[in-house]
Structure formats: structure tokens, C-alpha cells
C-alpha positions, 0 to 999 in steps of 0.5 A, spaced: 440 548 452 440 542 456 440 538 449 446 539 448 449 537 455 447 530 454 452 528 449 458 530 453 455 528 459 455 521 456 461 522 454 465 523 460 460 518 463 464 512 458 471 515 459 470 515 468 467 508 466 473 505 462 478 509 467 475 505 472 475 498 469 482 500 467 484 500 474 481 495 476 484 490 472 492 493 473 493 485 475 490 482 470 494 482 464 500 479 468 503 473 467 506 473 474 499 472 480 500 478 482 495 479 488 495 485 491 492 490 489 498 495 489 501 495 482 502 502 481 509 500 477 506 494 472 513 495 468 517 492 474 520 485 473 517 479 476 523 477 481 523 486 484 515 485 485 516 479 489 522 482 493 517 488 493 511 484 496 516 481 502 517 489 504 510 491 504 506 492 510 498 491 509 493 494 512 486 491 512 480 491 516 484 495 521 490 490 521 497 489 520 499 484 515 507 484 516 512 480 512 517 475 516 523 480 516 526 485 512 533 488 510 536 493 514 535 499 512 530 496 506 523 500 504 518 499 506 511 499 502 504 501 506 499 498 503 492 501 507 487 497 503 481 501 509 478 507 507 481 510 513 488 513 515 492 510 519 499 510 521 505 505 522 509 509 528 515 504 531 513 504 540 520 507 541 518 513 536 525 513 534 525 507 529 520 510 524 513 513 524 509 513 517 502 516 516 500 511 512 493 514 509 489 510 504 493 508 498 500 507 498 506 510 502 513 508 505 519 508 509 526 506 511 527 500 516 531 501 520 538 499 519 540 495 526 538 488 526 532 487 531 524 487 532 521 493 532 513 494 534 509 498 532 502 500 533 496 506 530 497 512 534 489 514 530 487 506 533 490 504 539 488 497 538 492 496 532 500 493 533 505 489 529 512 487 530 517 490 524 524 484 524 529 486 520 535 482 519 
């Protein structure tokens, strides 16, 4: 009876094999260099990723990467690229607080102008500063 399992058990092999070699090169087939590993909406237009990729917040290596400002009320994509969970919680609490798991997740700015820091409540040495003008 074990003979019989191989067969599918190599199929199923080939099919998680392509599977993984098609999510790793999501970036690859377009023409626009997109760098970030969070392509999740490969159909966009080039000029919405761009204006995407200025509204993301990445996690790596238990850092923030923030962008240079943000509109009011914009959202705001988290790309957590560690293995671990993380949150963007704004110091004041009231601003936002996002539970920002592996992957990708997102919140609302906030709508008044200014600078907002934040900080992981999971790794206190963690902290950014959210502008938003």
C-alpha cells in the first residue's frame, strides 16, 4: 500500500515546489522595480504602488523603516518582514495602535497634521515617528 502513496506524494511535492517558486518571484515580471517584497496586488497601477510604497511602515530586523510623511488620514501599510509579531502603537495610544503580525497589515493615519511617535509595546526598544502632513 506504500506504493501507492509515493506517486502522490511526489505530486504534491511539485505542486507546494511551483507554489513557492511562484510566490517568490511575485516582483519579478514587472516592468516597474518593485523592491519590496509585498506585492500582494500585482494588477495596480505603477503610479498607486509608488503612492503605496510611500505609505508603508517596514519592519525589519526589529526596526521601523518610516516614510517621510504621510497625508491625513492616508492608509498606512505595515509590512512586518520578521518572523515575529510586532505592533505600531502611536506613545499617546489615541492616534493608532496596529498589531502588526508577520506579513502585512494597515491602519488609518491620523487626520491632524503632526508628528506622531510610536513604539512596540511586544519590544520596548523599538520606536519610529509617524509625519503626517
Amino acid at each position: 500500500m506504500s506504493g501507492t502513496h509515493a506517486p502522490a506524494r511526489l505530486v504534491l511535492a511539485g505542486l507546494c515546489a511551483v507554489t513557492l517558486v511562484a510566490c517568490g518571484s511575485s516582483g519579478s515580471s514587472s516592468s516597474s522595480g518593485a523592491t519590496s517584497g509585498s506585492s500582494s496586488s500585482s494588477s495596480g497601477s505603477s503610479s498607486s504602488d509608488a503612492g503605496r510604497m510611500a505609505s508603508t511602515i517596514t519592519i525589519k530586523d526589529f526596526s521601523f523603516t518610516t516614510p517621510d510623511s504621510v497625508s491625513p488620514g492616508a492608509t498606512i501599510t505595515v509590512d512586518n518582514s520578521d518572523g515575529t509579531a510586532h505592533t505600531v502603537t502611536s506613545d499617546d495610544g489615541d492616534a493608532f495602535d496596529d498589531a502588526a503580525s508577520p506579513g502585512t497589515s494597515t491602519f488609518t493615519a491620523p487626520t491632524k497634521p503632526g508628528s506622531y511617535p510610536f513604539h512596540c509595546n511586544i519590544h520596548p526598544s523599538m520606536h519610529g515617528t509617524l509625519v503626517v502632513k
